[in-house]
SEGU-157422 format. One record per residue (C-alpha): x, y, z. Coordinates in nm, 2 decimals, padded with zeros to 4 digits. Layout:
<pts>
<pt X="X" Y="Y" Z="Z"/>
...
</pts>
This chain:
<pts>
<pt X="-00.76" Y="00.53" Z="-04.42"/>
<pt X="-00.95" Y="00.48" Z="-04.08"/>
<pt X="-00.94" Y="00.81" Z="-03.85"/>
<pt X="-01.04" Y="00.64" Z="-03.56"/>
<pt X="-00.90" Y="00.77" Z="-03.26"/>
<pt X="-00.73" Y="00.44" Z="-03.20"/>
<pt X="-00.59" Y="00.44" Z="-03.58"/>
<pt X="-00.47" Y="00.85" Z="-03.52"/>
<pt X="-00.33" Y="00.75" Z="-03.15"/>
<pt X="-00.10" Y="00.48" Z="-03.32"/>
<pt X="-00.04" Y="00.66" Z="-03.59"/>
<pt X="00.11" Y="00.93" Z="-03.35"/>
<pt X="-00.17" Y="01.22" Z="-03.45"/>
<pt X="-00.10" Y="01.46" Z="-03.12"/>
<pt X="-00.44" Y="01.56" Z="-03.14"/>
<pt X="-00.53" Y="01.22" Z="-03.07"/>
<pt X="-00.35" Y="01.21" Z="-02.74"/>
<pt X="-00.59" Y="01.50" Z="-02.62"/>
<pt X="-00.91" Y="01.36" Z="-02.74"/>
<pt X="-00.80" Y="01.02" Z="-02.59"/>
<pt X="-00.73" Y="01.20" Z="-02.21"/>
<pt X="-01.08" Y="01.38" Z="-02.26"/>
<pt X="-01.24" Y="01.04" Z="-02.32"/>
<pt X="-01.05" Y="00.81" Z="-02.05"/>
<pt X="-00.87" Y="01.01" Z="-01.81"/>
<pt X="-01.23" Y="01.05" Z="-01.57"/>
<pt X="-01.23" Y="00.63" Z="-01.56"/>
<pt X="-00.86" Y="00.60" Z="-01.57"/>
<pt X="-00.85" Y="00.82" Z="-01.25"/>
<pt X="-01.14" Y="00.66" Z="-01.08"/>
<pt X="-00.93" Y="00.31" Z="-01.15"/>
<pt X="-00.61" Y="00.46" Z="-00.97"/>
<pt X="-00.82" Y="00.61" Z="-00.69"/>
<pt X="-00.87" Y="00.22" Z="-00.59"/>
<pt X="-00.46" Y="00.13" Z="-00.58"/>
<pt X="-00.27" Y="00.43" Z="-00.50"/>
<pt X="-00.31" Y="00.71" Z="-00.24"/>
<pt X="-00.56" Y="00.98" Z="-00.33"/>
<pt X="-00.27" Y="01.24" Z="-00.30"/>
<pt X="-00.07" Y="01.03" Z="-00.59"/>
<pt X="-00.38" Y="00.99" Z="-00.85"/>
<pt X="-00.28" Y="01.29" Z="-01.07"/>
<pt X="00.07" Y="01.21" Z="-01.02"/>
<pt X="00.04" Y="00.87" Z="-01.16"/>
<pt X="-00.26" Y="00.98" Z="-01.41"/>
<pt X="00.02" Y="01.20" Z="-01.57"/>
<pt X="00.28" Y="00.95" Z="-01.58"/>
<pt X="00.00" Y="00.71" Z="-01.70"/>
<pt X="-00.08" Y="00.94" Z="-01.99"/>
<pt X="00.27" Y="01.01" Z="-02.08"/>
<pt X="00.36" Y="00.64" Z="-02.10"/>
<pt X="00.05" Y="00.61" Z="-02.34"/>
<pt X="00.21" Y="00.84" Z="-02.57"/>
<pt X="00.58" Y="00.68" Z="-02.56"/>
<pt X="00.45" Y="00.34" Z="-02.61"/>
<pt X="00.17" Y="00.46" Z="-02.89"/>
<pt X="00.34" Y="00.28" Z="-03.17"/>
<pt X="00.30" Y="-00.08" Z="-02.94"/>
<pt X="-00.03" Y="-00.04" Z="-02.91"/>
<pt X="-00.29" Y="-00.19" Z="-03.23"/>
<pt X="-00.60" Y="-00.01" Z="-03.32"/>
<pt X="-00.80" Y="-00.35" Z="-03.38"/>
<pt X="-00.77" Y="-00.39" Z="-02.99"/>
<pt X="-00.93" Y="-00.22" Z="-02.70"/>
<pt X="-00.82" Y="00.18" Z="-02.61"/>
<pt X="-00.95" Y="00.13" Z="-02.29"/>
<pt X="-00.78" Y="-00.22" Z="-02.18"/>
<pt X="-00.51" Y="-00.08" Z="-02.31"/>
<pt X="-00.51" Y="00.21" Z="-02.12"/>
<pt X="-00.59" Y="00.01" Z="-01.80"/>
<pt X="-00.35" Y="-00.20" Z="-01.81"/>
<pt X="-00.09" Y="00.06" Z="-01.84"/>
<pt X="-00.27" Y="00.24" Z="-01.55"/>
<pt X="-00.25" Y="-00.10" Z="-01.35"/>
<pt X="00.12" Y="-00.11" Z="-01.41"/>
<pt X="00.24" Y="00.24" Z="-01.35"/>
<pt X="00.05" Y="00.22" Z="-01.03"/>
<pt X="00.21" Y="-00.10" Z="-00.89"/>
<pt X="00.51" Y="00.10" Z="-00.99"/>
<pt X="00.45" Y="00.39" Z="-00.81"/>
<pt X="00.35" Y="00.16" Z="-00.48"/>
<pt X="00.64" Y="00.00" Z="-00.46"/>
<pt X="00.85" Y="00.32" Z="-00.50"/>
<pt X="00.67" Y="00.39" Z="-00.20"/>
<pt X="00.82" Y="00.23" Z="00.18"/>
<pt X="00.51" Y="00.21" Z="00.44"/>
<pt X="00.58" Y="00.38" Z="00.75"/>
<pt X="00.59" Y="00.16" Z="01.08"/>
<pt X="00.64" Y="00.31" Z="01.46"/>
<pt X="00.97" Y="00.17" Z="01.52"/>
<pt X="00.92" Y="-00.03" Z="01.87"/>
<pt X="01.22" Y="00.18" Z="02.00"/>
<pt X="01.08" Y="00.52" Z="01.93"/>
<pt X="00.77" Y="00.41" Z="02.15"/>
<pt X="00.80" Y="00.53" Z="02.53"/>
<pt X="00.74" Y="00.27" Z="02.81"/>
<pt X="00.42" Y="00.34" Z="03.01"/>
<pt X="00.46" Y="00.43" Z="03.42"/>
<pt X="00.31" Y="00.20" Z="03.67"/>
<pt X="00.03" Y="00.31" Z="03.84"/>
<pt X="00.30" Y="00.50" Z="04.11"/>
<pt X="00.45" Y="00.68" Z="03.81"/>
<pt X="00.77" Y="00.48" Z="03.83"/>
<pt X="00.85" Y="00.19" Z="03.59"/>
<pt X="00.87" Y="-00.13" Z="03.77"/>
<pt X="01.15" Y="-00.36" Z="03.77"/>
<pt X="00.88" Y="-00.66" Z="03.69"/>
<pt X="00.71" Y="-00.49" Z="03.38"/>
<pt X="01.07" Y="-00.39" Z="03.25"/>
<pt X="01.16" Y="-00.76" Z="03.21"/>
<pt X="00.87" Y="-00.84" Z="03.08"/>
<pt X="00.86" Y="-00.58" Z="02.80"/>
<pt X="01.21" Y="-00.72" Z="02.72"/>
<pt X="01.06" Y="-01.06" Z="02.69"/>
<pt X="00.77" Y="-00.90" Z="02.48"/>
<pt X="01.06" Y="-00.77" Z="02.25"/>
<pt X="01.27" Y="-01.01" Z="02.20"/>
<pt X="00.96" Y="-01.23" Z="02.11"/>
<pt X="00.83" Y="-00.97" Z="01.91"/>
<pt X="01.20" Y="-00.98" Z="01.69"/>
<pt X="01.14" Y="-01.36" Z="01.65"/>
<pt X="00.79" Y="-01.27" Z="01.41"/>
<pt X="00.82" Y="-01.27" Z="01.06"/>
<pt X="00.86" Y="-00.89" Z="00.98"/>
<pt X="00.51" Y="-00.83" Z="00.80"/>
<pt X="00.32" Y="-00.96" Z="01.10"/>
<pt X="00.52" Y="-00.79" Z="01.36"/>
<pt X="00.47" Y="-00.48" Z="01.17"/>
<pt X="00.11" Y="-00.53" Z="01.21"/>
<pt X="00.10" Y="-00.58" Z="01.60"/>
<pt X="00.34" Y="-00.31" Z="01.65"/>
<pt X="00.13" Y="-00.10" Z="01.47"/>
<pt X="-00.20" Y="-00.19" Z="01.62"/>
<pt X="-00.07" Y="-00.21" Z="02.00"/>
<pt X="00.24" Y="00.05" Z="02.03"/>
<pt X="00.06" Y="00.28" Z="01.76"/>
<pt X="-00.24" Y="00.25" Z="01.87"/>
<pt X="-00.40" Y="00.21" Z="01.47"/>
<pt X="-00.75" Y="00.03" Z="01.39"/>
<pt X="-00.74" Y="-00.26" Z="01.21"/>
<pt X="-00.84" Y="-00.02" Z="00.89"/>
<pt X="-00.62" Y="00.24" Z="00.96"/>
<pt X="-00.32" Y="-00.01" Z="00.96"/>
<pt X="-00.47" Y="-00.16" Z="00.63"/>
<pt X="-00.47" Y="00.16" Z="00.47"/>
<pt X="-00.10" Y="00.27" Z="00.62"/>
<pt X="00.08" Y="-00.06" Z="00.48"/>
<pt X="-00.17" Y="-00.07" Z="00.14"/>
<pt X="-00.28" Y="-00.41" Z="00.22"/>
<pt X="-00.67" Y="-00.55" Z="00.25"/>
<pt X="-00.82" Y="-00.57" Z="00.58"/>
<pt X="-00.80" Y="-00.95" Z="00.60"/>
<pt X="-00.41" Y="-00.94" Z="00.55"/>
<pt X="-00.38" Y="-00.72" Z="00.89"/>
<pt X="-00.64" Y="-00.92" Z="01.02"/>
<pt X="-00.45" Y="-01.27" Z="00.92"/>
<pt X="-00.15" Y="-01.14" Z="00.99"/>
<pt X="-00.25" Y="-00.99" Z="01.37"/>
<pt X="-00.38" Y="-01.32" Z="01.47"/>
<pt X="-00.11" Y="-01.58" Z="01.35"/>
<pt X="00.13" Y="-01.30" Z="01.50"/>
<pt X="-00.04" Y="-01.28" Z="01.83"/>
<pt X="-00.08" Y="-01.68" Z="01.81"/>
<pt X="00.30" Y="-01.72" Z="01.75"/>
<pt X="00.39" Y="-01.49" Z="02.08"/>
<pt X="00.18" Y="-01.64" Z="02.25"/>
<pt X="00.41" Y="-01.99" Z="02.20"/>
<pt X="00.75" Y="-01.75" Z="02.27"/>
<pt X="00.58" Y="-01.62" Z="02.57"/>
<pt X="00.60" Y="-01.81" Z="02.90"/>
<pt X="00.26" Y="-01.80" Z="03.03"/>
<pt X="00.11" Y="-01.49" Z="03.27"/>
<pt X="00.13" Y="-01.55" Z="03.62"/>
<pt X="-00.22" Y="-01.52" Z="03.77"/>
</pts>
């Protein structure tokens, strides 16, 4: 009989569980820290460990503990990010600037609604990400981090979002 702690984890030895979260749960966690929020890592470490337990009699001693464990890691977190919505400023909720008298002029007016109504004709992820850099005022980063997407997806986005308004837009007077 092998007492491995792969053979005793299958097996369903509750010991095993223990001795497996002493052993992974430091590399498991760092893993997570790279998909989910920091403030979610013991949340989804728990769940992580828990489904590692439910699922022990799927998993086979000849194979690797610790792909085994990733993978479940990868998938609980994927889970837990799509659980999550990202938060956007609402283009509504933002308040329109005052000219340079303190009133709002007629001109800018129109041309804000022409801005928005241009804006509504974006594909939603890429009008997310100028609304988010221009009305909330977020770094590139800071918007990557907010929506959970790399820094070249807001940057790709930004630009074929700003190149498409620019063909809604009639051109600036000078």
């Amino acid at each position: 009989m092998d007492d491995s702690l792969e053979f005793r984890l299958a097996s369903g030895d509750a010991g095993a569980l223990g001795e497996c979260y002493h052993a992974h749960a430091p590399a498991v966690r760092s893993y997570l820290r790279r998909l989910v929020p920091q403030e979610d890592v013991d949340d989804v470490l728990q769940v992580v460990f828990t489904e590692v337990w439910r699922s022990r009699s799927r998993f086979d001693p000849a194979r690797s503990l610790p792909a085994w464990l990733f993978g479940i890691a990868h998938n609980r977190a994927v889970d837990h990010l799509r659980m999550r919505r990202p938060q956007t400023v609402p283009l509504e909720a933002v308040a329109d600037p005052a000219g340079p008298d303190g009133r709002v002029d007629g001109d800018e007016l129109a041309h804000r609604d022409e801005v928005r109504r241009a804006l509504e004709e974006l594909p939603d992820v890429q009008r997310q990400a100028i609304e988010l850099a221009y009305y909330g005022d977020l770094t590139q980063r800071e918007i990557a981090d907010r929506l959970r997407v790399p820094i070249g997806t807001v940057k790709a986005r930004t630009a074929r979002g700003l190149h498409r308004l620019a063909t809604l837009l009639p051109p600036a007077a000078a």
